[in-house]
C-alpha positions as a printed Julia matrix, in Angstrom:
393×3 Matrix{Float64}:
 -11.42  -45.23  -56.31
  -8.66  -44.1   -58.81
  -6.86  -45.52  -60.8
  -3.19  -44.64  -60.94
  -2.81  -45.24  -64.68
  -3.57  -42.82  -68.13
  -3.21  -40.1   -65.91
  -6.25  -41.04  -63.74
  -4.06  -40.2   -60.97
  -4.01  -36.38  -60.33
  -0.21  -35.62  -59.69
  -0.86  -33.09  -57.16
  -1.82  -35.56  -54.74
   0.52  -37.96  -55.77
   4.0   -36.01  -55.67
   2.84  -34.12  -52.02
   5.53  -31.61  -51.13
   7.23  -29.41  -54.12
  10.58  -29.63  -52.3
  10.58  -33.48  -52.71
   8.21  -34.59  -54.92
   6.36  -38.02  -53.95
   8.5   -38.55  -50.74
   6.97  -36.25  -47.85
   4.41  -36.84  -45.85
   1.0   -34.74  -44.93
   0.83  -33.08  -41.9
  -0.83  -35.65  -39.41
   0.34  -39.39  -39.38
  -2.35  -40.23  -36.32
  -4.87  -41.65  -38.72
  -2.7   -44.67  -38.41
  -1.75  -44.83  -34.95
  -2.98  -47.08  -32.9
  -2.63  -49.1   -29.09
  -0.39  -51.06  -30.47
   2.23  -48.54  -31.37
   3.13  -45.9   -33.32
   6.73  -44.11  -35.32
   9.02  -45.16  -31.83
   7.87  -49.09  -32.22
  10.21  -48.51  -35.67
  12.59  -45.72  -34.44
  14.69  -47.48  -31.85
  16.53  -50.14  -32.55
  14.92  -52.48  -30.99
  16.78  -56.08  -32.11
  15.39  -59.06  -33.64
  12.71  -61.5   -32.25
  13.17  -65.15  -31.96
  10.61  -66.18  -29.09
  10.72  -67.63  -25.83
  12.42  -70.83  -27.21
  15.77  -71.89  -27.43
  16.32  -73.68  -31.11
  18.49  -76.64  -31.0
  20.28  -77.51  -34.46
  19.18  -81.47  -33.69
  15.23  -80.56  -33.35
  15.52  -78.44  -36.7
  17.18  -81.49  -38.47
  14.26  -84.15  -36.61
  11.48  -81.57  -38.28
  13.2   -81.25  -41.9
  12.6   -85.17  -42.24
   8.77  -83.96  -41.93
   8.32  -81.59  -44.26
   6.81  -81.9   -47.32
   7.51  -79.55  -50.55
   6.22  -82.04  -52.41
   3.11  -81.4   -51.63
   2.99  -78.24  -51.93
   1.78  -75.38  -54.84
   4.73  -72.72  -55.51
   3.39  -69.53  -54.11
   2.27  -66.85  -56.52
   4.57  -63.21  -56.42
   3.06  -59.88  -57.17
   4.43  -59.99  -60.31
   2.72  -63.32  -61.17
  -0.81  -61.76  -60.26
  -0.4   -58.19  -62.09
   0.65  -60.38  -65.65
  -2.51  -62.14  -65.15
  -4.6   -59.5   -64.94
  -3.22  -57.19  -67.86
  -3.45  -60.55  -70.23
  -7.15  -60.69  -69.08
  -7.15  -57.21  -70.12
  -5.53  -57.37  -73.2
  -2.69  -55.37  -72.75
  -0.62  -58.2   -72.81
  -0.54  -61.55  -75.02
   1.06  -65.02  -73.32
   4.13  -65.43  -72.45
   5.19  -61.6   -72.87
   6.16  -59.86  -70.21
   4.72  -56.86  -69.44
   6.9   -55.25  -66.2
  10.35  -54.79  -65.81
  12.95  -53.03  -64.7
  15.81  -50.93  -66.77
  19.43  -50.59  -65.99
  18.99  -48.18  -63.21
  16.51  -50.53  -61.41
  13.79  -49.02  -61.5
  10.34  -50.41  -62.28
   7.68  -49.76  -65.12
   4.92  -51.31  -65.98
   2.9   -50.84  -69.7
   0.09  -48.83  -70.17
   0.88  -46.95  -66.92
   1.16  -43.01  -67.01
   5.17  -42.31  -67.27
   4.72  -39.65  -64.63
   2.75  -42.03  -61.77
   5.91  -44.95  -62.62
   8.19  -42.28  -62.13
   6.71  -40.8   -58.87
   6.25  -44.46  -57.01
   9.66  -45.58  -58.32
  10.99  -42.81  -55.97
   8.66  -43.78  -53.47
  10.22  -47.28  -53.43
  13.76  -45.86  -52.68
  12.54  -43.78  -49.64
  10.84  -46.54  -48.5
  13.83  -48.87  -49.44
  15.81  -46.62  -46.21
  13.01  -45.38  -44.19
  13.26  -46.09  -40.47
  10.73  -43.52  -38.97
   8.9   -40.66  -39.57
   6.09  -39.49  -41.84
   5.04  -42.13  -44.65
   4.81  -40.34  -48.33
   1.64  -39.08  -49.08
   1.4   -41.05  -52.87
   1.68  -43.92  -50.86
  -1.06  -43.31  -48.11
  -3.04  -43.5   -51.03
  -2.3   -46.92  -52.62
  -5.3   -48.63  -50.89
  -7.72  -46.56  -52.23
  -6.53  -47.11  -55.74
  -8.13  -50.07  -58.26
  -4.85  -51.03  -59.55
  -3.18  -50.86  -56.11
  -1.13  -53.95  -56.93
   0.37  -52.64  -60.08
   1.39  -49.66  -58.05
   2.81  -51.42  -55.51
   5.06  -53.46  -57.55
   6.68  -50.7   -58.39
   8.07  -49.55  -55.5
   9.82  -53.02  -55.26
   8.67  -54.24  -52.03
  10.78  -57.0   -51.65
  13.5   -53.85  -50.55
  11.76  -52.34  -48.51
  13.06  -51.4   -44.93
  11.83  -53.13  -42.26
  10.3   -50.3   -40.38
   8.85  -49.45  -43.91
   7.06  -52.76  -44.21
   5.71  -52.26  -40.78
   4.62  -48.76  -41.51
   2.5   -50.67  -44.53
   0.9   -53.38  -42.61
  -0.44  -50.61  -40.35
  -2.07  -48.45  -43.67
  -3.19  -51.89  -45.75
  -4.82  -53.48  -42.66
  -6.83  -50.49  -41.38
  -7.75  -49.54  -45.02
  -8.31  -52.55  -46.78
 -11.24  -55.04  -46.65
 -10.77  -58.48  -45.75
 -10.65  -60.06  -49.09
  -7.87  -57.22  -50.26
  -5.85  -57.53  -46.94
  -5.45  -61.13  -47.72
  -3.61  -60.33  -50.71
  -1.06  -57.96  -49.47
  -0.59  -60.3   -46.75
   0.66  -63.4   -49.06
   2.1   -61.59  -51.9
   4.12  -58.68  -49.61
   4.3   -59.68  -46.37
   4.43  -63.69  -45.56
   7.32  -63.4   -48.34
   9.72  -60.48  -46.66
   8.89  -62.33  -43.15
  10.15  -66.28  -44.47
  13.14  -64.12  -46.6
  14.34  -62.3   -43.45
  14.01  -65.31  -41.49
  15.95  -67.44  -43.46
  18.85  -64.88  -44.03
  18.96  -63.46  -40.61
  18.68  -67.37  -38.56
  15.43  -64.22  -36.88
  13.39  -61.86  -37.62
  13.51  -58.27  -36.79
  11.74  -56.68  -34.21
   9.72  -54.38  -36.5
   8.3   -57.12  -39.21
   7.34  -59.23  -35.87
   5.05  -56.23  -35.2
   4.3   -56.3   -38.83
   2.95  -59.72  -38.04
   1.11  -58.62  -34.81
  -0.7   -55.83  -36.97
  -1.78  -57.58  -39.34
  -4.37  -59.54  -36.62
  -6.5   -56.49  -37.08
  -7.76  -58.97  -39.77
  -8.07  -62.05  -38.45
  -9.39  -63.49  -41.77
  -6.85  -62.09  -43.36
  -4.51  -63.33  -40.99
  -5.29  -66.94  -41.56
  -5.94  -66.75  -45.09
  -3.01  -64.66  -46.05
  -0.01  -65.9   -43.49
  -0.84  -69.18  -41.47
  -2.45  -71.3   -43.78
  -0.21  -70.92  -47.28
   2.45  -71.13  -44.98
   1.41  -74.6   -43.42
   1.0   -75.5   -47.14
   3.75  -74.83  -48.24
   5.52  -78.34  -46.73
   8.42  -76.23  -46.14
   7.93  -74.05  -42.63
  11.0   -74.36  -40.53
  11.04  -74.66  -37.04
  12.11  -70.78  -36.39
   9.01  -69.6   -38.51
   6.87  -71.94  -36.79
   8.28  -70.8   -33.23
   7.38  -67.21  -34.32
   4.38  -67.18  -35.87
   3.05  -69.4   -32.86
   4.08  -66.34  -30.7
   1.69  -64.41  -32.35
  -0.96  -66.64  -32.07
  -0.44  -67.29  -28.1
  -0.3   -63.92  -27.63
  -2.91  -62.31  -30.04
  -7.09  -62.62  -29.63
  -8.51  -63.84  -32.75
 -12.56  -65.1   -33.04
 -12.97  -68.63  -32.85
 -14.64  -68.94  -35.55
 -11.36  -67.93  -38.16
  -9.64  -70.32  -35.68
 -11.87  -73.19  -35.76
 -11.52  -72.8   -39.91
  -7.72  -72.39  -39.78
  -8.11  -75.6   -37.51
  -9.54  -77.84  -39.19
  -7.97  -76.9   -42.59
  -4.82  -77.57  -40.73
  -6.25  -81.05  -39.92
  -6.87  -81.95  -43.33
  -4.12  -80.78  -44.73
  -0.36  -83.37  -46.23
   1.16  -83.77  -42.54
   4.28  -81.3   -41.74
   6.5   -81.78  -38.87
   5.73  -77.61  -37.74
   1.98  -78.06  -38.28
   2.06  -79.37  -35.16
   3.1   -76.29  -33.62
  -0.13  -74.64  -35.02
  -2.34  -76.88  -33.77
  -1.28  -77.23  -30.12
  -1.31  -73.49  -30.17
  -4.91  -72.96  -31.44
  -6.17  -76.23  -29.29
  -4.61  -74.26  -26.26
  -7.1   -71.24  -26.59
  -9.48  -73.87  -25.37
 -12.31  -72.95  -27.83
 -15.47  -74.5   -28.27
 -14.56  -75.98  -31.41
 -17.59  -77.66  -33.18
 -17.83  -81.15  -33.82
 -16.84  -81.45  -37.0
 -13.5   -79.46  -36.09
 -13.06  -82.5   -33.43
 -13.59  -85.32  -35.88
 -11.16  -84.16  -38.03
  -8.28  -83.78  -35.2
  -9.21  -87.75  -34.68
  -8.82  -88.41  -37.89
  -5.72  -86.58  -38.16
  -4.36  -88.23  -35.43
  -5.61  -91.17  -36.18
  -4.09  -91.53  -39.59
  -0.56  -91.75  -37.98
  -1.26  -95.21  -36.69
   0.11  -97.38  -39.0
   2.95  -94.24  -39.74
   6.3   -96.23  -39.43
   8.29  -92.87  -38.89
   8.7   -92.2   -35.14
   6.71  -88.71  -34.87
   8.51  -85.45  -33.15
   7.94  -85.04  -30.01
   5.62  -82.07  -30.89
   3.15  -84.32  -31.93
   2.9   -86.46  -28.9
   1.97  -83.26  -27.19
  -0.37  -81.76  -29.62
  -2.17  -84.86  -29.13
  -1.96  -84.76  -24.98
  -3.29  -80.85  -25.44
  -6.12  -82.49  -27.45
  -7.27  -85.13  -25.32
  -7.2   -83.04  -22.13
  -9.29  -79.94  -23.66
 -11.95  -81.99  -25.47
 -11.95  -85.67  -24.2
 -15.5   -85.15  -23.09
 -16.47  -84.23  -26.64
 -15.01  -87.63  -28.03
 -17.55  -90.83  -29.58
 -16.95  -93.78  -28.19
 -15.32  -94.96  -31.35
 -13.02  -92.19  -31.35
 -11.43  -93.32  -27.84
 -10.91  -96.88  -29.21
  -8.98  -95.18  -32.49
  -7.34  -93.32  -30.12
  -6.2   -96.27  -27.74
  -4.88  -98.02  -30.95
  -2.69  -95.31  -32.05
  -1.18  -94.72  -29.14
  -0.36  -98.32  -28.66
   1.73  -98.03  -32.35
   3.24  -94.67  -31.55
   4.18  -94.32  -27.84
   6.17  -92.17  -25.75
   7.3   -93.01  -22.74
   6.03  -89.59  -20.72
   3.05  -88.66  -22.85
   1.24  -91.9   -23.66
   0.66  -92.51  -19.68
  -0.9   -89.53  -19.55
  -2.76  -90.06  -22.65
  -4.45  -93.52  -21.13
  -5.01  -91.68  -17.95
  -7.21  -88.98  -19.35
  -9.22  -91.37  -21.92
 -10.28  -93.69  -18.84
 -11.58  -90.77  -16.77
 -13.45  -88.79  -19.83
 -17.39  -89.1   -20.32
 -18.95  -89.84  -23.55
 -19.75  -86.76  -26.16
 -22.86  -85.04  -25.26
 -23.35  -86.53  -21.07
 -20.98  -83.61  -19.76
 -23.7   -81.16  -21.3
 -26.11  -82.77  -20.09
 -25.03  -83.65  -16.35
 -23.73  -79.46  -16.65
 -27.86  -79.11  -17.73
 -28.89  -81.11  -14.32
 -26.66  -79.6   -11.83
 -28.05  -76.17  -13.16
 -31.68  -76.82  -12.53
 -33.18  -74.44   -9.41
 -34.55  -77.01   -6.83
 -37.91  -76.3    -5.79
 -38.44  -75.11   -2.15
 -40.47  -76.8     0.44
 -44.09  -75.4     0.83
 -46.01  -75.17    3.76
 -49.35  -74.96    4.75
 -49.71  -73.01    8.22
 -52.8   -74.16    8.42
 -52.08  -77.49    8.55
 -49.75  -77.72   11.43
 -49.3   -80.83   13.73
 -51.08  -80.5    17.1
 -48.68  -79.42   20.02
 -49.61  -81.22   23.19
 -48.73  -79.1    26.26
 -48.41  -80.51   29.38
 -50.25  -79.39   32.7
């Protein structure tokens, strides 16, 4: 791959079309297209996206008194990651700064070719009021380059349009390996999502797909969105109703999910994590046993938890019990019976009891399936050894 720095970036490719260099796109844009949309997803206007739910201001306010920032490790920017590599490299020493921006606003970076800062800073004001169309051909590029982050810092993608940073999703996702989707994912996309959210009270329709893309990775997906953002301590009930719209409606292997599961388990308790794990217990996986064990111990550690839990949790623990009850030790239902006897609801605990006193213990529901499967042997006879039939006279 290139690299877009020292002139190792031929700038024939990068500016495209003479007429306007760096900002027009090649003649085809179907590489990109795919079933789940193409330009018109990004054309109309198609409104924001909030979910299914109505948000009341009183269940917000309940959830805030669970979350915990505390906890949590401030998330790393773009910027963060490209001064860490060029003071590996050298071309930096600590605490210099080696990006910025000059009175105009736009972006360099040092050691960079003048002519490839120059042709992605105009990049990052097409993109900045793109809405459809063709994307610019120095951009289609960017995966393919070593130093694709440094590039991509400077056209400023905290500005970018919406359609734009759907547009982007769609190129890093199908061009990028796991690993490197991951990265765009936390350092470009999680942020615009949680900054749009936040300003907007929703999110617009086109970063929603943005988030619906970006499944085409599943690791990724996980890795790069879900989990830092259940780390963080600080997902509010809006992001939580969204991204759990995404992961109703999306297929993702059960193995990623069984991971993002159990990390989920193990992780400082938020009110919205919750959310998460109703959602993925709902796909009614076969999650392995160690996945299990850890959603009892999860649960379990609430019992002597003076706080009275949301009512979220009550039913993330219902879900559990009715998908994998048969899967439970006997030890487990007796840590379970003592929880529920210190946090109770009046609706959900009932049905909690119920379905603990009619489960079977972990491994018999295998093995009764195992019996009722077995072929029964048919009856052989022997026509030569036939009773004697008396006939009368």
């Amino acid at each position: 791959a290139a690299a877009a720095s020292g002139g190792g970036l031929p700038l024939s490719l990068a500016l495209g079309a003479a007429d306007a260099p760096g900002l027009s796109g090649d003649d085809s844009d179907a590489d990109y297209d795919d079933d789940i949309g193409g330009d018109f997803l990004v054309d109309r206007d198609m409104g924001d996206y909030l979910g299914d739910m109505e948000l009341d201001e009183a269940d917000e306010r309940a959830l805030e008194a669970f979350m915990n920032p505390s906890g949590s490790v401030a998330p790393r920017s773009l910027a963060d990651i490209i001064a860490e590599k060029m003071r590996e490299q050298g071309l930096m020493g600590a605490g210099e700064d080696g990006m910025a921006s000059d009175e105009s606003g736009e972006r360099f970076v040092r050691g960079m070719d003048p002519k490839v800062m120059e042709v992605y800073n105009g990049v990052g004001k097409h993109l900045s009021h793109y809405r459809s169309g063709k994307l610019p051909k120095a951009f289609k590029i960017v995966p393919s380059l070593d130093n694709w982050e440094e590039v991509l810092y400077l056209t400023n993608p905290d500005k970018w349009a919406a359609g734009a940073c759907f547009q982007a999703t769609r190129l890093f996702s199908s061009n990028m390996n796991a690993k490197m989707a991951q990265r765009f994912y936390s350092l470009v996309l999680l942020p615009r999502v949680r900054s749009d959210i936040a300003d907007q009270k929703r999110l617009h329709f086109a970063l929603y797909q943005s988030l619906c893309k970006a499944t085409y990775k599943p690791a990724a997906w996980f890795k790069g969105l879900l989990l830092p953002l259940c780390a963080s301590g600080t997902c509010s009930l809006r992001e939580a109703v969204i991204f759990v719209s995404v992961l109703t409606k999306k297929s993702l292997p059960a193995v990623h999910s069984a991971v993002a599961l159990l990390k989920i388990a193990q992780m400082p308790y938020s009110g919205t994590n919750s959310f998460f794990i109703r959602a993925i217990i709902d796909k009614k996986y076969a999650l392995p046993y160690k996945v299990i064990d850890a959603l009892v111990d999860h649960f379990a550690s609430f019992t002597d938890d003076p706080r009275a839990l949301p009512v979220v949790w009550h039913q993330s623990l219902l879900c559990f019990i009715q998908r994998y009850k048969d899967e439970l030790r006997p030890e487990d239902k007796v840590r379970i019976k003592q929880l529920v006897k210190k946090q109770f609801h009046y609706l959900i605990t009932p049905e909690v009891h119920r379905e603990l006193d009619h489960a079977m213990q972990r491994g018999h529901k295998a093995a009764a399936a195992a019996g009722a499967g077995k072929p029964i042997e048919a009856i052989r006879e022997d026509v030569r050894d036939m009773p004697p039939v008396i006939m009368d006279e």
